[in-house]
C-alpha positions as CSV (number, residue, x, y, z in Angstrom):
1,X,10.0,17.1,-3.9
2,X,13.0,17.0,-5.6
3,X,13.1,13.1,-7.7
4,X,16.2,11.1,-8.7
5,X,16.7,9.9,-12.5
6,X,15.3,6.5,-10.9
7,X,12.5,8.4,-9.2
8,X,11.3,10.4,-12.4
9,X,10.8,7.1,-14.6
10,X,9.2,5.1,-11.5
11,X,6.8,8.2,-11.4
12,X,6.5,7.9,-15.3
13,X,5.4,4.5,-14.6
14,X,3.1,4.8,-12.5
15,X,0.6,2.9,-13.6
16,X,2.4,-0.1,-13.6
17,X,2.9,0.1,-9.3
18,X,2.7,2.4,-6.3
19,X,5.5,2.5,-3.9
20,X,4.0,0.0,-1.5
21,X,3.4,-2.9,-4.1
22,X,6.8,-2.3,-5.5
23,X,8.6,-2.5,-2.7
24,X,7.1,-5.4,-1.8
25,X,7.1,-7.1,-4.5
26,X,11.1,-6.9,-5.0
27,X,11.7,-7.1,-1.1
28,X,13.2,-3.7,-0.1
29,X,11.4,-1.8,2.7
30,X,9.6,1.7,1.2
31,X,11.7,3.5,2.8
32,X,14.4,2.4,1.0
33,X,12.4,2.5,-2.4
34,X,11.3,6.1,-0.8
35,X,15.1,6.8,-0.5
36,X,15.8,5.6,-3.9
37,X,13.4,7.4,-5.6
38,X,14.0,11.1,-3.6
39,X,17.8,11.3,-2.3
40,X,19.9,12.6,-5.1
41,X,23.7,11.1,-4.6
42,X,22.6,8.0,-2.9
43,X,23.6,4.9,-4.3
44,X,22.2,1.8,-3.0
45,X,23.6,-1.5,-1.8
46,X,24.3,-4.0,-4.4
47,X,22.1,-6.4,-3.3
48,X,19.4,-3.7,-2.9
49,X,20.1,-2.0,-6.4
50,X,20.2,-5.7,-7.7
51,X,16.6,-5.8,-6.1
52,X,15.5,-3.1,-7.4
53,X,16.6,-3.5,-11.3
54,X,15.1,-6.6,-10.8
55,X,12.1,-5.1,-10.2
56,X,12.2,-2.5,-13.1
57,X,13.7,-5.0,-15.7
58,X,9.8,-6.4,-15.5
59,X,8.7,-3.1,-16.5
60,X,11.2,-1.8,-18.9
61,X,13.4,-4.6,-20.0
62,X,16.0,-2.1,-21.9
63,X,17.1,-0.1,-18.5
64,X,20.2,-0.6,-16.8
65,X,21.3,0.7,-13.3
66,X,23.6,3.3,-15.0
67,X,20.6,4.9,-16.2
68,X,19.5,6.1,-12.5
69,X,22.6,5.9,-10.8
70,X,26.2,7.0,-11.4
71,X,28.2,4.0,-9.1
C-alpha cells in the first residue's frame, strides 16, 4: 500500500487513533480519511482538509497542511 506524506505520519501516530475514531471524531467519512491517507495527488476539499488539520493540530500542534499536501 502505497501512503501519502499525510498517511505516513497518521501511521507514525498511531497510537494516538485508528482510522475509524479519527474520522469520527473530526467528521469526515473513513473513506475520505482512507482516501487521504492512500491516494497520492489528491487534495481534499477545504472544508474537509480544514477538518482534518483540525484533527491533527490536537496531535501535533506544529503541522501545517503544506506538510502533507502540495495545494
Amino acid at each position: 500500500m502505497s501512503l501519502t506524506p499525510f498517511g505516513k505520519w497518521f501511521y507514525d501516530e498511531q497510537d494516538a487513533y485508528n482510522q475509524v475514531e479519527f474520522a469520527e471524531e473530526i467528521g469526515i467519512t473513513t473513506d475520505t480519511l482512507r482516501t487521504a491517507l492512500t491516494r497520492n495527488g489528491w487534495i481534499p476539499s477545504q472544508n474537509v482538509m480544514k477538518k482534518i488539520m483540525d484533527g491533527v493540530k490536537q496531535i501535533d500542534p506544529s503541522k501545517r497542511a503544506s506538510h502533507f499536501w502540495d495545494y
